[in-house]
C-alpha positions in Angstrom: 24.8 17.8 -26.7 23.4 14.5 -27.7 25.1 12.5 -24.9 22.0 13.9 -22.5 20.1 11.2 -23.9 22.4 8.4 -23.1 20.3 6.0 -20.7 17.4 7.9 -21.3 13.5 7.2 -21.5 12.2 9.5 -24.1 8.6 10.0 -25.2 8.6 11.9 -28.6 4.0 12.6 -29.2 3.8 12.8 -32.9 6.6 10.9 -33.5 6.1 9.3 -36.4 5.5 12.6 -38.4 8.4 14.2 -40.4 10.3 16.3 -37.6 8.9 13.5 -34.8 10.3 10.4 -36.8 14.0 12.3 -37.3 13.7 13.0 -33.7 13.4 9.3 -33.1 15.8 8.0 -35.4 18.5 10.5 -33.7 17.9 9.2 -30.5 18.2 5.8 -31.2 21.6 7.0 -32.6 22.6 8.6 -29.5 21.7 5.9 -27.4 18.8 6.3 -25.1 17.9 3.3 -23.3 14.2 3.4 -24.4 12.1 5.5 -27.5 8.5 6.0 -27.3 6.7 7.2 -29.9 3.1 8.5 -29.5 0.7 9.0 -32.5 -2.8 8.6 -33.4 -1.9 7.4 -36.6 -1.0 2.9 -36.7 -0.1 2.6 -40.7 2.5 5.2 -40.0 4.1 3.8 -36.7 4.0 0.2 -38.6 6.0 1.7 -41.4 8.3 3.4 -39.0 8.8 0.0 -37.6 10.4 -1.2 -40.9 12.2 1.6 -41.3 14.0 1.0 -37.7 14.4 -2.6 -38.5 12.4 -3.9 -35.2 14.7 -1.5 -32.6 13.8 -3.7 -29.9 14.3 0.1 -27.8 11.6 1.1 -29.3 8.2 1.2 -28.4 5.0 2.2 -30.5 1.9 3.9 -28.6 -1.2 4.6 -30.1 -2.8 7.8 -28.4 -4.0 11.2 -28.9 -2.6 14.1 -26.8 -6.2 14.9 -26.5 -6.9 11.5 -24.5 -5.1 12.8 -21.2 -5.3 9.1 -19.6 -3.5 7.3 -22.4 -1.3 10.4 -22.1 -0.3 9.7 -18.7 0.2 5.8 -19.1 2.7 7.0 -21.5 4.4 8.9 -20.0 5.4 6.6 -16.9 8.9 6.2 -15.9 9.9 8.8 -18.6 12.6 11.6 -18.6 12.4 13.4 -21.2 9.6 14.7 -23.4 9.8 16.2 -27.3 6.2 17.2 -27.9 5.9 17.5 -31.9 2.1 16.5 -32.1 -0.1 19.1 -33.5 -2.2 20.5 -36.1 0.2 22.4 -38.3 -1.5 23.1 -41.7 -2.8 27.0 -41.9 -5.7 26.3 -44.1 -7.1 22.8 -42.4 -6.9 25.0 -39.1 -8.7 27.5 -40.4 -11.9 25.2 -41.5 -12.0 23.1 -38.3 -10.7 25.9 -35.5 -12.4 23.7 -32.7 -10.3 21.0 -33.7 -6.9 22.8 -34.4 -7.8 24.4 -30.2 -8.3 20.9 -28.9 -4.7 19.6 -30.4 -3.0 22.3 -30.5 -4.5 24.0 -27.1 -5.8 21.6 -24.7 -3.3 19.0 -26.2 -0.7 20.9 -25.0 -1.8 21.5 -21.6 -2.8 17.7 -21.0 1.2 17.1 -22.2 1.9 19.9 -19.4 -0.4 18.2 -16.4 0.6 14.7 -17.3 4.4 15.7 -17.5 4.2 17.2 -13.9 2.1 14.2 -12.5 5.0 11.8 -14.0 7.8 13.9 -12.7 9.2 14.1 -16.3 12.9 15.9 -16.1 12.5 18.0 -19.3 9.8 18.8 -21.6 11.0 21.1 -25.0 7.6 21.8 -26.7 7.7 22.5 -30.7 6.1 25.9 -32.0 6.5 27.4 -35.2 7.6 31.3 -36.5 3.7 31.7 -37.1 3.2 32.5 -33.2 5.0 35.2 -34.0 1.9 37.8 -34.0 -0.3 35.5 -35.6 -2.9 36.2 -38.4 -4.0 32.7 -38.7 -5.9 30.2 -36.0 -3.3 27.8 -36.7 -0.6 30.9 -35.7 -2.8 31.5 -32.9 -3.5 28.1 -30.9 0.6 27.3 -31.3 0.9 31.2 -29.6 -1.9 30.3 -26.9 0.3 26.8 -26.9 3.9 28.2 -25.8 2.3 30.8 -23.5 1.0 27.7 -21.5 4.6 26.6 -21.6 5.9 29.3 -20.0 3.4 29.7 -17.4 3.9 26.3 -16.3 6.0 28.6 -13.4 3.2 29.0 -11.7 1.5 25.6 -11.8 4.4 23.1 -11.1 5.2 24.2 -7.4 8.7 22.3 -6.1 8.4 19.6 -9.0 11.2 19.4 -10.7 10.3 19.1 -14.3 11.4 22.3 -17.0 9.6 23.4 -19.9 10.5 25.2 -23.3 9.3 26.1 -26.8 10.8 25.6 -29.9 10.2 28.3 -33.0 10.8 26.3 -36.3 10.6 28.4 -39.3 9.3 26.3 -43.0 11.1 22.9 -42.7 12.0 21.7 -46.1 11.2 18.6 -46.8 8.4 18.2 -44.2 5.1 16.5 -44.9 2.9 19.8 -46.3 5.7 22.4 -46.9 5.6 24.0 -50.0 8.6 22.7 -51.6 7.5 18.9 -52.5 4.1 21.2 -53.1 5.7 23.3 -56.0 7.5 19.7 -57.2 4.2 17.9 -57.6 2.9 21.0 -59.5 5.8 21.2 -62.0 5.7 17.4 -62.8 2.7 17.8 -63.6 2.9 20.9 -65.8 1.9 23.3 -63.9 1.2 26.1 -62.8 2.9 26.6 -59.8 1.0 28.7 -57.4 2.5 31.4 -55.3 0.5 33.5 -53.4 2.3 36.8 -53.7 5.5 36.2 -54.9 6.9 38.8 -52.2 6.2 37.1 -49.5 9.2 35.9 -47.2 9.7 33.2 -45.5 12.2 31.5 -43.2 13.8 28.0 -44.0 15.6 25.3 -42.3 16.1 21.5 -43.1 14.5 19.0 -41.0 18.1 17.7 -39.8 18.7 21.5 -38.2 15.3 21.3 -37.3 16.2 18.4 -34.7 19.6 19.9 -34.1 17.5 23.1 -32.5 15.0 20.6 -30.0 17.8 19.1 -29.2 20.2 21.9 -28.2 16.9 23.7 -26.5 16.7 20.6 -24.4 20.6 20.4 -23.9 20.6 24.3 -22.8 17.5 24.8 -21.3 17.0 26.1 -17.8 12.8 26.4 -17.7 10.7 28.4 -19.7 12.4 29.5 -22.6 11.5 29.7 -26.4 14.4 29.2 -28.6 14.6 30.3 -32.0 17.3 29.5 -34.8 18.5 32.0 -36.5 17.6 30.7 -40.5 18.0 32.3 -43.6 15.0 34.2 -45.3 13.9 34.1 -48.7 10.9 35.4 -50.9 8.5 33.0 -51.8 9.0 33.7 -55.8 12.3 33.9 -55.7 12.6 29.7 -54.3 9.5 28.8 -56.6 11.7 30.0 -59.2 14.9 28.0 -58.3 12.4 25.0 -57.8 11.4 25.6 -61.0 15.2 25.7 -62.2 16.1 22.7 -60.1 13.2 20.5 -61.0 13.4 20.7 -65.1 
C-alpha cells in the first residue's frame, strides 16, 4: 500500500496539523522523493522542521487553500495530493460560518481547479462522520466539500487526475478532540463536561486515521468516499474511563 508513494511528489495542505504532520512523517518513511507541506501557520512548520531533523525532502510552503495562486505554484510537478486543511471545530464554525464556507467550501474547490490545471495523478480529500446529515455548519461545509469531490466527473474532461473523500470519525489524540479536553479538566479538578452523556460517538487513532487516506489513495478508482469501520462508544461512558485512566 505505502510503496505508491515511492518516487513520489506529494503536497499534503494542512500538513503541519495533527492528521497532516503524521501524514508527512509517514511519507518520509515510505520514501517519496519530495514532501510538501502547505499551511498558513510558520511557528508550526518551523517546529515540524525540528521534529524531521532538516529532511532535506522536505519542503515548507506558506499558503492558504483560499489563495488559489499560491495554491497552484504549489502544486507544480506534483503527483499526489492529501488535502487535510480545514476548519474542523463545530463551535468556531458556527460563530464565523463565512469563514468556515471559504476554507472548508471554496478551499476545496480551489484544491479541485488547481489539481486539474497541474495534472495532479490523485487527489484523496479528508471529510469527517459529521457530513453525515449534518446539523452543524461545520457538518455542513465538509458535506458541500465531498459533494464537490465527486462531481469533479463532470468538470475534469479527459484529464487524468482522480478524486476521493475520506470520513474520519473523532481522532484521539488530535489537536481539539475531547480526550486531551476531558484531561485538562480533570488535572485541574474538574468538572468534566459532557454534553449528554448518551451521546455516541465513533473513534479512531490518528495512526489508523493515516492508514485510511492512505489505503483510499492506494484503492481508489475516482470519486469515492471511504469510511473505516471504527468502534462506537457513548460519550459518558469514555469520560468515565478518562476519568479512571487519568487519577
Amino acid at each position: 500500500m505505502k510503496k505508491q508513494f515511492k518516487d513520489k511528489i506529494v503536497l499534503v495542505t494542512g500538513g503541519t496539523g495533527s492528521i497532516g504532520s503524521e501524514i508527512v512523517r509517514q511519507l518520509l518513511e515510505n520514501d517519496a522523493r519530495q514532501v510538501r507541506v502547505y499551511s498558513r501557520d510558520e511557528t508550526k512548520q518551523f517546529e515540524l522542521t525540528y521534529r524531521f531533523q532538516g529532511n532535506t525532502r522536505l519542503r515548507f510552503l506558506v499558503g492558504d487553500i483560499r489563495d488559489k495562486e499560491r495554491l497552484r505554484m504549489g502544486m507544480e510537478d506534483a503527483d499526489i495530493v492529501f488535502h487535510a486543511a480545514a476548519l474542523k471545530h463545530v463551535v468556531s464554525c458556527e460563530l464565523n460560518p463565512f469563514e468556515a464556507v471559504k476554507t472548508n467550501v471554496a478551499g476545496t474547490q480551489n484544491v479541485i481547479e488547481c489539481a486539474l490545471a497541474n495534472d495532479i495523478e490523485k487527489v484523496v480529500s479528508v471529510s469527517t462522520d459529521k457530513a453525515t446529515d449534518p446539523t452543524s455548519v461545520m457538518g455542513c461545509t465538509k458535506l458541500l466539500a465531498e459533494r464537490l469531490v465527486l462531481s469533479t466527473y463532470f468538470y475534469q474532461g479527459k484529464k487524468r487526475t482522480k478524486f476521493c473523500s475520506v470520513r474520519f470519525g473523532n481522532v484521539l489524540g488530535s489537536r481539539g478532540s475531547v480526550v486531551p479536553l476531558f484531561v485538562q479538566q480533570i488535572k485541574k479538578g474538574g468538572p468534566v463536561t459532557v454534553t449528554d452523556p448518551s451521546m455516541t460517538r465513533f473513534f479512531m487513532s490518528i495512526s489508523q486515521a493515516v492508514e485510511l487516506v492512505f489505503k483510499a489513495s492506494s484503492l481508489m478508482r475516482g470519486h469515492e468516499i471511504f469510511i473505516l469501520k471504527m468502534p462506537v462508544a457513548k460519550i459518558g461512558d469514555l469520560a468515565e474511563s478518562v476519568i479512571e485512566l487519568t487519577r
